[in-house]
C-alpha positions in Angstrom: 0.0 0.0 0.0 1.0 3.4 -0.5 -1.6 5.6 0.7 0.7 7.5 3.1 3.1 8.2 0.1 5.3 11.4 0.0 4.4 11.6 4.4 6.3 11.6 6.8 5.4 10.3 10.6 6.9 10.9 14.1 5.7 8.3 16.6 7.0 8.9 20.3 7.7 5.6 22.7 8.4 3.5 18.9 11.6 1.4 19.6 9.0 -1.8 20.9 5.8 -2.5 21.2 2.8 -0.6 20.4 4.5 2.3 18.9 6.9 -0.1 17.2 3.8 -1.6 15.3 2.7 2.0 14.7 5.6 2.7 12.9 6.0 -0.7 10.9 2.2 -0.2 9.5 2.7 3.5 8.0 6.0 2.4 6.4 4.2 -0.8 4.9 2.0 1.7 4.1 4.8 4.6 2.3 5.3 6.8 4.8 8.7 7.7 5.9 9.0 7.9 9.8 11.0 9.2 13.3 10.6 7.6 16.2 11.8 8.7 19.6 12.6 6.5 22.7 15.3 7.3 25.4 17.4 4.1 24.3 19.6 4.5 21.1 20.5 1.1 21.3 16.9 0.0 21.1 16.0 2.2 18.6 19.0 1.3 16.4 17.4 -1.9 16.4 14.2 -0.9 15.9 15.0 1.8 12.4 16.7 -1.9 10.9 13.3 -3.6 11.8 11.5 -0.5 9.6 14.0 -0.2 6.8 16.8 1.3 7.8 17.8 5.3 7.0 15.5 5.3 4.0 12.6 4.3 6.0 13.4 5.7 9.5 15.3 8.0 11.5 15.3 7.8 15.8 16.2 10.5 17.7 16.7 9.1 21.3 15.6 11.1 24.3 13.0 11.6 27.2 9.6 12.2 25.6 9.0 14.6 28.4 11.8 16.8 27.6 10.8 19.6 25.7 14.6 19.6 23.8 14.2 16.4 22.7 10.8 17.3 21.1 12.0 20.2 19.1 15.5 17.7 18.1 12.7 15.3 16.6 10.5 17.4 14.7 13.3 19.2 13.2 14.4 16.1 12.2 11.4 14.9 10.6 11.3 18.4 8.2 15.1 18.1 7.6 15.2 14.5 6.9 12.1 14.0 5.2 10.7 17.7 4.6 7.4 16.9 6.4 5.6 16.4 9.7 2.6 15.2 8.4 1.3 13.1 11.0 1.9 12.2 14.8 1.5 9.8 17.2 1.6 10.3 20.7 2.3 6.8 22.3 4.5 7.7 25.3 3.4 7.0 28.3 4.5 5.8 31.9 3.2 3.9 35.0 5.9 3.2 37.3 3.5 2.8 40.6 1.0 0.2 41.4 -1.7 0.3 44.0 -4.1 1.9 45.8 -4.7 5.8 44.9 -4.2 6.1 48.9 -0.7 4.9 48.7 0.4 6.8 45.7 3.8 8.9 45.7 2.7 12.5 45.0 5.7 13.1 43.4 5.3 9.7 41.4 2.1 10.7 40.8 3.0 14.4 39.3 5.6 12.4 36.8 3.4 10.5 35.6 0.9 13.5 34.7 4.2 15.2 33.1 4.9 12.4 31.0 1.3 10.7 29.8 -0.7 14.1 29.7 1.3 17.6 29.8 3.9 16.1 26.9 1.5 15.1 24.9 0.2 18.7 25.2 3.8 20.2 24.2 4.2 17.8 21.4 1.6 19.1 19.9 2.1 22.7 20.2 5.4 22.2 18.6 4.2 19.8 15.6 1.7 22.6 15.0 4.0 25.3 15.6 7.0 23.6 13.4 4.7 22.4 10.5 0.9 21.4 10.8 -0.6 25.1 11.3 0.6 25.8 8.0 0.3 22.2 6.2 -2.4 20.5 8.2 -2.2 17.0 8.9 -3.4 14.7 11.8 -2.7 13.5 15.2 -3.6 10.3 16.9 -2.7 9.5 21.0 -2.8 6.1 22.5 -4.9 6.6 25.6 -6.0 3.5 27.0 -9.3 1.6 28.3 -8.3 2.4 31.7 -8.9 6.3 31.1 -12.9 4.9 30.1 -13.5 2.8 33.7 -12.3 2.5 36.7 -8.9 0.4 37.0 -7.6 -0.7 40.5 -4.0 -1.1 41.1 -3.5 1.4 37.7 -6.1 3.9 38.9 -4.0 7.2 38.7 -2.5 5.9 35.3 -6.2 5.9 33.9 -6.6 9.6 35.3 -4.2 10.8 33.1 -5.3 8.7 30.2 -8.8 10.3 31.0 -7.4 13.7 30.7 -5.6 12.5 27.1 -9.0 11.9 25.8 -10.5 14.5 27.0 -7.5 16.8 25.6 -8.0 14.9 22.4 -11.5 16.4 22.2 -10.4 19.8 23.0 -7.4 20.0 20.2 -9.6 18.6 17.7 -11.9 21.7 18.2 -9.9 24.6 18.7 -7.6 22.7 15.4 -9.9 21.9 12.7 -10.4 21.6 9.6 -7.2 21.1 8.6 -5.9 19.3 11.4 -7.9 15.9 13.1 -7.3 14.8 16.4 -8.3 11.6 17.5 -7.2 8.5 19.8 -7.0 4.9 20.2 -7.7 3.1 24.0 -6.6 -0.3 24.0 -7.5 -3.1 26.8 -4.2 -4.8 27.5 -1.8 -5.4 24.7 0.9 -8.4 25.0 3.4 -5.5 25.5 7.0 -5.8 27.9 5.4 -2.6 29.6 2.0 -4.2 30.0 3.4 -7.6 31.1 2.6 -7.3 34.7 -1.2 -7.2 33.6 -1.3 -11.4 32.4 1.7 -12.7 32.6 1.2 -16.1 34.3 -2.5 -15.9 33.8 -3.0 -15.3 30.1 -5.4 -17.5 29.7 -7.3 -16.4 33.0 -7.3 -12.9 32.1 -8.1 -13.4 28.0 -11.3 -15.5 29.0 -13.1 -12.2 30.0 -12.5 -10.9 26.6 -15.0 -12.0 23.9 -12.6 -12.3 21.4 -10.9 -14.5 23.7 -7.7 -13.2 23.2 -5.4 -10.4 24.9 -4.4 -8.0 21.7 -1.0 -7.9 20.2 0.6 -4.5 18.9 -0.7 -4.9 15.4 -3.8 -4.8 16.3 -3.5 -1.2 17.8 -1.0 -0.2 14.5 -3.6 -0.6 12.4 -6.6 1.4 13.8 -3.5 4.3 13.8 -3.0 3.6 10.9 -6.9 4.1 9.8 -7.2 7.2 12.2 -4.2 8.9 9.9 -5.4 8.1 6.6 -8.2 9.8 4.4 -10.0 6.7 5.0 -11.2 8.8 8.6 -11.4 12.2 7.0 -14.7 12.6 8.9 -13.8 12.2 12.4 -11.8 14.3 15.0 -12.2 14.1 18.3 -13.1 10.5 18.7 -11.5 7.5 21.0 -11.6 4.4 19.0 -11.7 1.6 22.0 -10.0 -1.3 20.9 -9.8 -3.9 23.4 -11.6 -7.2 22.4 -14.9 -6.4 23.6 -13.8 -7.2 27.0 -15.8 -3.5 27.9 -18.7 -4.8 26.8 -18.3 -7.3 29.9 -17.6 -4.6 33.0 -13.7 -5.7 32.8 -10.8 -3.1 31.6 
């Protein structure tokens, strides 16, 4: 496919996982991308899994560092001359338990990282390139910003605020810019390991797909949000999780 021909992508948290598969479905599908991850090593890895230099570029770095976004943007315009579309998939959730037990300071890095980045990101995409150009903006929120999630709870308040600042910036940034996001149940993801892992089975049998999801499954709904194939919608939360909503779980 070549429907994101002559585009070019940045997709933040991309050296594994999710945004990995993010990044491996808009090259199979022409566009040029740079990812960001605070690894080199790991991205190095990653740009050979997506083509190498003609394909991708990383720039490594912490995605709440407001250096590091401007390094990767200008990137994408000098590398590529674009900075078509973005993906917001950085996100953090070093702390489990109880809200009553939560760090405050834990707690106020986590909202820097998942919710005010995500923020400043975008200013500077639209800044460095989209006010001008337009183009389109997807962030990976999560089922747990849609229900209640025990032992993740504060981790779904910021992903409630990332939809919810999703449907802001696609009003105050249309027409020529859309703004929509993705909430996935749990993904077979290193970062989401601590979620199944010695109970896959237990925890897939809620789901009515019967299944946890794999990365691919969220790079492709990205994929659709980006392309003209969604030229209608801004502003939406596409929940892909399996149907396991539809049973009370998250």
């Amino acid at each position: 496919m070549t429907r994101f021909a002559g585009k070019t992508a940045i997709v933040t948290g991309a050296s594994r996982g999710i945004g990995l598969a993010i990044a491996q479905r808009l090259v199979a599908d022409g566009a040029k991308v740079v990812i960001t991850a605070r690894k080199q090593e790991a991205l190095d890895a990653a740009v050979a899994e997506l083509g190498g230099p003609e394909s991708a570029v990383a720039v490594a770095g912490s995605g709440d560092d407001t250096a590091h976004q401007d390094e990767a943007i200008a990137t994408a315009i000098e590398t590529f001359g674009s900075a078509d579309f973005f993906v917001n998939n950085t996100g953090i959730n070093p702390v489990y338990g109880p809200l009553m037990d939560l760090d405050i300071d834990a707690a106020r890095k986590i909202f820097e990282v998942n919710v005010l980045s995500t923020l400043s990101w975008t200013k500077k995409v639209h800044a460095a390139w989209q006010s001008e150009h337009g183009g389109a903006i997807v962030n990976v929120a999560s089922v747990a910003g849609l229900r209640p999630a025990p032992g993740i709870a504060f981790y779904g308040v910021t992903k409630a605020a990332v939809i919810h600042l999703t449907e802001e910036l696609a009003v105050e940034l249309g027409p020529n810019i859309r703004v929509n996001a993705v909430a996935p149940a749990v993904v077979k993801t290193r970062f989401a390991t601590a979620l199944y892992e010695g109970r896959e089975e237990q925890v897939s049998a809620a789901y009515p797909l019967k299944r946890l999801g794999v990365p691919d499954d969220i790079g492709s709904v990205v994929a659709f949000l980006l392309s003209d194939d969604a030229a209608w919608m801004t502003g939406q939360t596409l929940t892909v999780d399996g149907g396991v909503l539809l049973t009370g779980g998250v």
